[in-house]
C-alpha positions in Angstrom: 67.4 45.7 100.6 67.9 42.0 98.9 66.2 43.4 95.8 68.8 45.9 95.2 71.6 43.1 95.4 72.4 43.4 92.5 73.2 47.5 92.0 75.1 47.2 95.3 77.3 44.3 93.9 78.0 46.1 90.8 78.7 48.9 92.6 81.5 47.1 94.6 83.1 46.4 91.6 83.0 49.4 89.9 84.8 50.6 93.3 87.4 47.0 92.9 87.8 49.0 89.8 88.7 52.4 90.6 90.9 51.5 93.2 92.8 49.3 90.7 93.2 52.5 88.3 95.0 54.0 91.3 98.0 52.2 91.1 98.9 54.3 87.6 99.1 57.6 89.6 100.8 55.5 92.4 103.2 54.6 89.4 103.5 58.5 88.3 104.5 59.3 92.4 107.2 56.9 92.0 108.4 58.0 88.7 108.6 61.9 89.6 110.0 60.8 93.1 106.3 62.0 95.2 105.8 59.1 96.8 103.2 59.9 99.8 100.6 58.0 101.3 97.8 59.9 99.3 96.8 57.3 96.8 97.9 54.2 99.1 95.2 55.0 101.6 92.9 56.1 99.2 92.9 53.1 97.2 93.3 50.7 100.3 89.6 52.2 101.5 88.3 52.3 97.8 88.9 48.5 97.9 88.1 47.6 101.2 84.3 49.5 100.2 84.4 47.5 96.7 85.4 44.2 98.3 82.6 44.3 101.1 80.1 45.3 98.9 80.7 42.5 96.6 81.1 39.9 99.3 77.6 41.2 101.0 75.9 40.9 97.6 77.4 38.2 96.1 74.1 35.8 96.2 72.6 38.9 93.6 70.3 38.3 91.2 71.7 39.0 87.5 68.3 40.5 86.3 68.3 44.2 86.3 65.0 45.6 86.2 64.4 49.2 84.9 63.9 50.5 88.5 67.4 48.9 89.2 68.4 50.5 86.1 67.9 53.7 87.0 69.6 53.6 91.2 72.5 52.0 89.6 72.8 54.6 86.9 73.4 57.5 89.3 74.6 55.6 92.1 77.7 54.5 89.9 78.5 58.1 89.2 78.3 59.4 92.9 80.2 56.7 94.3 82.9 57.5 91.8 82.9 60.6 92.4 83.4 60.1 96.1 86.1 57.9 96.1 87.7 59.2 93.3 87.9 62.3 95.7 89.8 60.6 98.3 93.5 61.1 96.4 92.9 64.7 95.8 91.8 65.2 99.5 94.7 63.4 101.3 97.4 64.7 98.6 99.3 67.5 99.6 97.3 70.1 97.7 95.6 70.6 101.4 92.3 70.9 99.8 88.7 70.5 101.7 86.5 67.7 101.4 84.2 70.1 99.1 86.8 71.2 96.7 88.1 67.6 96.1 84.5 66.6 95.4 84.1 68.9 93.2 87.3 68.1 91.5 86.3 64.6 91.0 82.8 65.1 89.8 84.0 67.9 87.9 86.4 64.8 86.1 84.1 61.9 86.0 81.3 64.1 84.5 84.0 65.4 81.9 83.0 68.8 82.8 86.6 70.0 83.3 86.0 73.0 85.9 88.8 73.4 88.4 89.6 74.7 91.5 93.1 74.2 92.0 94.2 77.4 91.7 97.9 76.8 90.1 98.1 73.7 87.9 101.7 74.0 86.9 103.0 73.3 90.6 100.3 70.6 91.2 101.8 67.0 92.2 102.1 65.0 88.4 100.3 62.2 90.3 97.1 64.1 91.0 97.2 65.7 87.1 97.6 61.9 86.0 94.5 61.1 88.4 92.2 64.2 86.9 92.9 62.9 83.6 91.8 59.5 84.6 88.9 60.4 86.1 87.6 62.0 82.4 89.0 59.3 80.4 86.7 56.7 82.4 84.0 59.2 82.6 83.8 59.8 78.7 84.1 55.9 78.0 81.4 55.5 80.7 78.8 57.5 79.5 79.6 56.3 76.3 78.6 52.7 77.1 75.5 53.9 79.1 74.2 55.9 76.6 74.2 53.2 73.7 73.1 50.4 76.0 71.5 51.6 79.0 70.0 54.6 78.6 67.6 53.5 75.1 66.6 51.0 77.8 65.6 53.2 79.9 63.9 56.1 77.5 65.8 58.7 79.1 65.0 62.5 76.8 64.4 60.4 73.9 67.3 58.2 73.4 64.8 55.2 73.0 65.0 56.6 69.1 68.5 54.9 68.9 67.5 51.7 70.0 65.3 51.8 66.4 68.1 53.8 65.0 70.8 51.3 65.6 68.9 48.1 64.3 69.9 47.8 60.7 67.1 47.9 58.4 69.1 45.3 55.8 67.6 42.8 58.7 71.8 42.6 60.0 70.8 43.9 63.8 74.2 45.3 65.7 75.9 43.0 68.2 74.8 42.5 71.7 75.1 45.0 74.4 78.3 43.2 75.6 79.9 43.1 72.5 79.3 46.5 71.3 80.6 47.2 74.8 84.0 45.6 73.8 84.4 47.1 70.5 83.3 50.9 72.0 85.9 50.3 74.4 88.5 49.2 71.9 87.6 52.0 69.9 87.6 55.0 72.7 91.3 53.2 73.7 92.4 52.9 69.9 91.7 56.7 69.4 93.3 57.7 73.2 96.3 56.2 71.3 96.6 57.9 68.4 96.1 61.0 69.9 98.5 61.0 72.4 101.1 59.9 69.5 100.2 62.8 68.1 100.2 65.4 70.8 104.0 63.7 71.1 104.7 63.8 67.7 103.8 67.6 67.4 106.3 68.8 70.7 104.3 67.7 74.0 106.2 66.0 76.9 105.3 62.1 77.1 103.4 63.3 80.2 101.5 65.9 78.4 100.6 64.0 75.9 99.2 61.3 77.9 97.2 63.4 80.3 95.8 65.6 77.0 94.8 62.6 75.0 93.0 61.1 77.7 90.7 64.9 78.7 90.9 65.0 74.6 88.9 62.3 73.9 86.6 62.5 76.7 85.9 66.4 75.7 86.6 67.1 79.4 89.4 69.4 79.4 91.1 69.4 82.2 94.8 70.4 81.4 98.3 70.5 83.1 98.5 74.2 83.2 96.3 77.8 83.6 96.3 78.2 80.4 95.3 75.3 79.2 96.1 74.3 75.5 96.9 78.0 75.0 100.0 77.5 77.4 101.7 75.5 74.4 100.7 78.5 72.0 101.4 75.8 69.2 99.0 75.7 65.7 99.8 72.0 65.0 99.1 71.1 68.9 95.8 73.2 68.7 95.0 71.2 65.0 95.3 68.0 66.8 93.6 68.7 69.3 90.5 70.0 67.0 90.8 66.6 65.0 90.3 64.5 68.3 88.2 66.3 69.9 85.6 66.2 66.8 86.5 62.4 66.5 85.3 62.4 70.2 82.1 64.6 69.6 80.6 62.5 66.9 78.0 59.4 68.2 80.5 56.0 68.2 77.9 53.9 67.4 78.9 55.6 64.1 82.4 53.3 64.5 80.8 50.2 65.5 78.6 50.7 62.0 81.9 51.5 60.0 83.5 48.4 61.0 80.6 46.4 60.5 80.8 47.1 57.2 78.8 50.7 56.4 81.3 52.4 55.1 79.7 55.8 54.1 78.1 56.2 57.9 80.1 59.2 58.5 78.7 60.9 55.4 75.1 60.1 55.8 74.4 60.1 59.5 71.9 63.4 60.1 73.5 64.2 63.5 77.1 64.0 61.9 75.9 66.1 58.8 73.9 68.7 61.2 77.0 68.7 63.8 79.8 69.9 61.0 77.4 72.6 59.6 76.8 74.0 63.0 80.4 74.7 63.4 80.8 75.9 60.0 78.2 77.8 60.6 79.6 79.4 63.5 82.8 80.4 62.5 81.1 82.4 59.8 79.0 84.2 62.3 82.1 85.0 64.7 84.4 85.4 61.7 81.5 88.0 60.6 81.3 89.9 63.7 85.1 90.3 65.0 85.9 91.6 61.2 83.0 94.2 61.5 83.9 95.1 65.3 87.5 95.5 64.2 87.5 97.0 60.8 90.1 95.1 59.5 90.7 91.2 58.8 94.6 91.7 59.6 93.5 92.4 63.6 91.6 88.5 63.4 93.5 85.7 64.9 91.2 82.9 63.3 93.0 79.9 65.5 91.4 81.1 68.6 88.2 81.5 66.7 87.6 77.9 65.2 89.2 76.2 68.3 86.8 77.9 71.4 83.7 77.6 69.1 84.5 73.5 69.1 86.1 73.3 72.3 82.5 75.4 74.1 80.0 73.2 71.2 81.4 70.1 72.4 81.9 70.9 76.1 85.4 70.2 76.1 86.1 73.3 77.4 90.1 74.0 76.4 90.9 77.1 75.6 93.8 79.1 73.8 92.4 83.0 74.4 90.4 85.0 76.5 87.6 85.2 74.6 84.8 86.2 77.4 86.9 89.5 76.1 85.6 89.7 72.4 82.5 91.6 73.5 79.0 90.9 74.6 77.8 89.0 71.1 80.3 86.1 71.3 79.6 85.8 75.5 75.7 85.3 74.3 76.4 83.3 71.2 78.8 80.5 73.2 76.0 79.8 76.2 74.0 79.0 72.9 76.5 76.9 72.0 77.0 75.1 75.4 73.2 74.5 75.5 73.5 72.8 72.3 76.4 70.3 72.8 77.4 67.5 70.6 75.7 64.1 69.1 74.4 61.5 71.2 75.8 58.5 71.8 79.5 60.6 72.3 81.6 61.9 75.1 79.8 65.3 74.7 77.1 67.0 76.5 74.4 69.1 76.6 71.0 69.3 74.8 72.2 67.2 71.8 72.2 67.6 68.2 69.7 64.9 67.8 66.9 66.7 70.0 67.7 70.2 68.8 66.9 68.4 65.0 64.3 66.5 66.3 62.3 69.8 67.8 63.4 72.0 65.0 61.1 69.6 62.9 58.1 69.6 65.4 57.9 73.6 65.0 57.9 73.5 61.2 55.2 71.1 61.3 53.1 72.9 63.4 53.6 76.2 61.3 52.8 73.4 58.5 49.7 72.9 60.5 48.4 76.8 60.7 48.5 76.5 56.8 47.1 73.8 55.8 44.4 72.4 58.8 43.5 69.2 57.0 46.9 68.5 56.5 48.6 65.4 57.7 52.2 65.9 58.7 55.0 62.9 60.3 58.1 63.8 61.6 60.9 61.5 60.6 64.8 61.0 61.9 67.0 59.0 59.7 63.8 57.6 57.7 62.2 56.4 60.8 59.4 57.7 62.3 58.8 59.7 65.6 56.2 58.3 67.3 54.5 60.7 70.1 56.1 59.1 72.9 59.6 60.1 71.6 58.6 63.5 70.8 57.2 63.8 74.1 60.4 62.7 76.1 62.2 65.0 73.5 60.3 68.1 74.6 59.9 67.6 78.1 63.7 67.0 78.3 64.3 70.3 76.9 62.0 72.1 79.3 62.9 70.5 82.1 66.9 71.2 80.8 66.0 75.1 80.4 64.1 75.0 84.3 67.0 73.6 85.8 69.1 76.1 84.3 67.2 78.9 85.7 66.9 77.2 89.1 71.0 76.5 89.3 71.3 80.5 88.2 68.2 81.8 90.7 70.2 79.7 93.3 74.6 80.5 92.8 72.9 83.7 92.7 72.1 83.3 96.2 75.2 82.6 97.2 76.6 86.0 96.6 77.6 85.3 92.7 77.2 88.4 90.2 75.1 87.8 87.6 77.1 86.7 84.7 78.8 84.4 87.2 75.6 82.8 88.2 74.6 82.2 85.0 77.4 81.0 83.2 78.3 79.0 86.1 75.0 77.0 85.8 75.3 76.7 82.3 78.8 75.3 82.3 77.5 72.6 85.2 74.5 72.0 83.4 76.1 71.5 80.0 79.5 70.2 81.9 81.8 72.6 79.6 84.4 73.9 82.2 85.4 77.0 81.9 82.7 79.8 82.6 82.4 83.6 81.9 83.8 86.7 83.5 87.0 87.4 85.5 86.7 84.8 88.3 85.3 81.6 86.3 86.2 82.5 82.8 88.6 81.4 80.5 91.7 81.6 82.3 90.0 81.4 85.7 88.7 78.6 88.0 86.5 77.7 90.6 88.3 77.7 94.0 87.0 81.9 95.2 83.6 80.8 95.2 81.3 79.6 97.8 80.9 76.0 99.4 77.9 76.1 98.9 78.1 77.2 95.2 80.5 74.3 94.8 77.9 71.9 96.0 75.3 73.4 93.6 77.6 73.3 90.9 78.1 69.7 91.3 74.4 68.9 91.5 74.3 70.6 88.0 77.0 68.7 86.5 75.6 65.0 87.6 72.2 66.3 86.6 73.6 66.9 82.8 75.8 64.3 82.8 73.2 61.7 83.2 70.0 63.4 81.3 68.4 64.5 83.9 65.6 61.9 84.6 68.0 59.7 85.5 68.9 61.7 88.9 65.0 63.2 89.2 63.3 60.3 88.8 64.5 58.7 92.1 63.1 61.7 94.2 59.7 60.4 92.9 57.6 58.4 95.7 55.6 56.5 92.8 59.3 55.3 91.5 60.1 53.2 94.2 56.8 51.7 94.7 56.2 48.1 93.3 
C-alpha cells in the first residue's frame, strides 16, 4: 500500500482536522452548561486516527496521480462522515450507530435530512456540530469542484478548466491560491449572513448555526419547522439573498475580484439560473391562483422561498407545501433534479449540463432539417468538443438510473411509493426534506428502516461527489496499473 501514501496521509489530516473543529461544540457544552464526555472522546479517537495515519505515511510521495485522485476524493467524505458521527452517537440523544451516520453524511453532503425527531430539545452542542458539518461540506465541495474534479473529468466539469482560463491571456491563480481566496470568500459571506439573520431578530446562536446550513444550501435548522418556525418575512428575505449568493458558481467571485466586474451579468449559468426561478414562480404563481380562484387565498412568501430552497437543494422550508396538490409535488422533483450552477455549494444535475444538453437536442432536430448541415455546440463562446458532451450525457443517464435503482430498492424496504421516490430523489439530489406525511416538509427520517437509512446515505455520497467519483472505484480495470 506505499503507493497510496499519500491519500492516507492526507486523510490523517483531514481527521487532525475535524477533530480540531470539535473543540467549538466542546466550547458550546460549556457555554449552555452540557458539558459530557460526548465530544471529548470523540475527538480524542478522531485524533488519535488522524495522528497515526499521518505518522505511518509521513515518508509520502507529494504527486497525486488521477487514480489517487479519485480514492482520496471519496475516501475524504466517508471518513468524515464516520468520525464526524462519533459526537452524535455518544451524545445523549441515545441514537444508533445507523442514525448518527446518517446524520453526519446527511451534514457533510449538505443534504440536510434529519432523523432526530425533536430539534428544539436537542443538546445546543450537537445543533452547533450539524451546522459544522454543512459549513465544511459546502466549502469542501466547493474547492473540489474548481480544482479537483476538472482534473479529473468527472460529468463534464473538464469544460471549466477551459472556462476558467481567461481568454485576455491573464489565466486565474494557482489551485492553492484560488483555494485561499474561495475560502476567504465562503467565510466572508458566512459573516455577513449571520449579521444579518442577527440583525433581523435571531438569537446569536441561531444565527450562527443558520448562516453556516445557509451558505452551504444544506439546511439543517434548530427547530421542526425549520425557517418557518421564525414565521418572519425579513428572516425568510435573508435567507433567499444568501442562499442564491451560495447557489451561484464562486469562481464567479474569484473573477470579480480579479478584476471582471460584469461576471455576474454575463455568466450563462448565472443568467439561465435566475430565469429558471423566475420562471417558476410564474408557473406556481399560475397554478395556485387557478386552483384557488382567487389571488387573495395566495401566500406568495412560501411560494418564491420553497421553489429556491428545493432548486438549490437547500432544503428549508416555511409551509407544507407537499399539500398544494399533485402539480407542485411533480414540478419540485423536477426542480431537485435540476439543482444549481457548478462550481457552488448546490447539487444535483447542474445548470451547466441541463444547458449543455438542451443545446445537443436542438442541434440534432437542426440535423433532421437540414442533413448537410454542419452544426457546433458552444458554452460561453467555447467549444464542446465530443468528449465533454459525452461525459455530459452519460452523467445524466447514469444520474436518472441511479435514481430508479435508489427508488426500486427503499421500495423494498417497505416504503410507499411517493416515499420511495422522493426519498431517492432527495439523497440523490441531497435536498433534505422529502414528500408525503413521514419525510415531507415538516417530517424527518428517524420511522424508516435501517436499511433504508443505509440506502439513503449511499444516494447522498453518490450525488455529492458526481457519481463517477464513487463508481469508478468498483471498476477492476481502475485499479490496475
Amino acid at each position: 500500500m506505499s503507493n497510496y501514501k499519500t491519500v492516507f496521509f492526507t486523510l490523517g489530516v483531514l481527521q487532525i482536522i475535524l477533530g480540531i473543529f470539535m473543540l467549538i461544540p466542546i466550547t458550546t457544552q460549556l457555554v449552555y452548561k452540557e458539558l459530557d464526555s460526548s465530544f471529548i472522546l470523540a475527538l480524542v479517537i478522531t485524533i488519535i486516527f488522524g495522528v497515526l495515519f499521518v505518522i505511518t505515511n509521513y515518508d509520502y510521495d507529494k504527486k497525486l496521480d488521477l487514480q489517487k485522485a479519485f480514492l482520496l476524493t471519496s475516501l475524504s467524505w466517508i471518513t468524515v462522515a464516520i468520525f464526524g458521527s462519533l459526537p452524535i452517537f455518544f451524545s445523549s440523544l441515545n441514537l444508533s450507530f445507523t442514525d448518527s451516520f446518517f446524520e453526519s453524511m446527511s451534514g457533510i453532503t449538505t443534504t440536510g435530512s434529519t432523523i432526530i425527531p425533536n430539534l428544539e430539545t436537542a443538546p445546543k452542542s450537537i445543533l452547533l456540530w450539524r451546522a459544522l458539518l454543512q459549513w465544511l461540506g459546502g466549502i469542501g465541495i466547493i474547492v473540489m469542484a474548481i480544482t479537483l474534479m476538472p482534473i479529473m473529468n468527472v460529468g463534464g466539469m473538464l469544460l471549466f478548466k477551459v472556462l476558467n482560463t481567461d481568454s485576455s491571456n491573464e489565466v486565474l491563480p494557482s489551485s492553492k491560491e484560488i483555494s485561499i481566496k474561495l475560502i476567504f470568500i465562503y467565510l466572508s459571506l458566512t459573516i455577513a449572513c449571520c449579521l444579518s439573520y442577527k440583525f433581523f431578530g435571531m438569537n446569536i446562536f441561531d444565527s450562527i448555526t443558520h448562516s453556516m446550513t445557509t451558505i452551504a444550501t444544506g439546511g439543517f435548522s434548530n427547530y421542526n419547522q425549520s425557517i418557518g418556525y421564525f414565521n418572519s418575512g425579513k428572516i425568510e428575505f435573508t435567507s433567499i439573498i444568501f442562499i442564491l449568493l451560495g447557489s451561484i458558481p464562486f469562481i464567479a467571485y474569484v473573477k470579480f475580484i480579479n478584476g471582471n466586474r460584469k461576471i455576474f451579468i454575463n455568466d450563462t449559468q448565472i443568467k439561465t439560473f435566475i430565469k429558471l426561478i423566475l420562471i417558476s414562480i410564474f408557473i406556481l404563481f399560475l397554478y395556485l391562483f387557478l386552483k384557488n380562484g382567487k389571488l387573495i387565498f395566495l401566500d406568495f412568501r412560501p411560494i418564491i422561498f420553497n421553489i429556491i430552497s428545493i432548486l438549490t437543494g437547500t432544503g428549508y422550508v416555511t409551509g407544507e407545501y407537499d399539500k398544494w396538490g399533485s402539480f407542485p409535488i411533480f414540478y419540485f422533483l423536477i426542480l431537485m433534479f435540476i439543482g444549481g450552477c457548478a462550481g457552488s455549494t448546490t447539487c444535483g444535475i447542474k445548470i451547466f449540463r441541463v444547458q449543455i444538453l438542451y443545446r445537443f437536442v436542438i442541434n440534432q432536430l437542426k440535423k433532421f432539417i437540414y442533413p448537410r448541415g454542419v452544426f457546433i455546440i458552444k458554452y460561453e463562446n467555447n467549444t464542446v468538443n465530443d468528449k465533454f458532451l459525452a461525459s455530459i450525457i452519460s452523467f445524466i443517464f447514469l444520474y436518472i438510473i441511479i435514481f430508479f435503482i435508489l427508488t426500486a430498492l427503499l421500495s423494498l424496504t417497505g416504503l410507499d411509493f411517493i416515499t420511495s421516490i422522493s426519498g431517492a430523489a432527495t439523497s440523490i439530489s441531497n435536498v433534505g426534506p422529502g414528500l408525503g406525511s413521514e419525510i415531507g416538509s415538516n417530517g424527518n427520517f428517524s420511522k424508516i428502516p435501517e436499511i433504508s437509512k443505509w440506502i439513503l446515505s449511499v444516494g447522498m455520497i453518490l450525488g455529492r461527489l458526481e457519481l463517477f467519483a464513487i463508481l469508478i472505484l468498483f471498476l477492476p480495470s481502475f485499479w490496475r496499473k
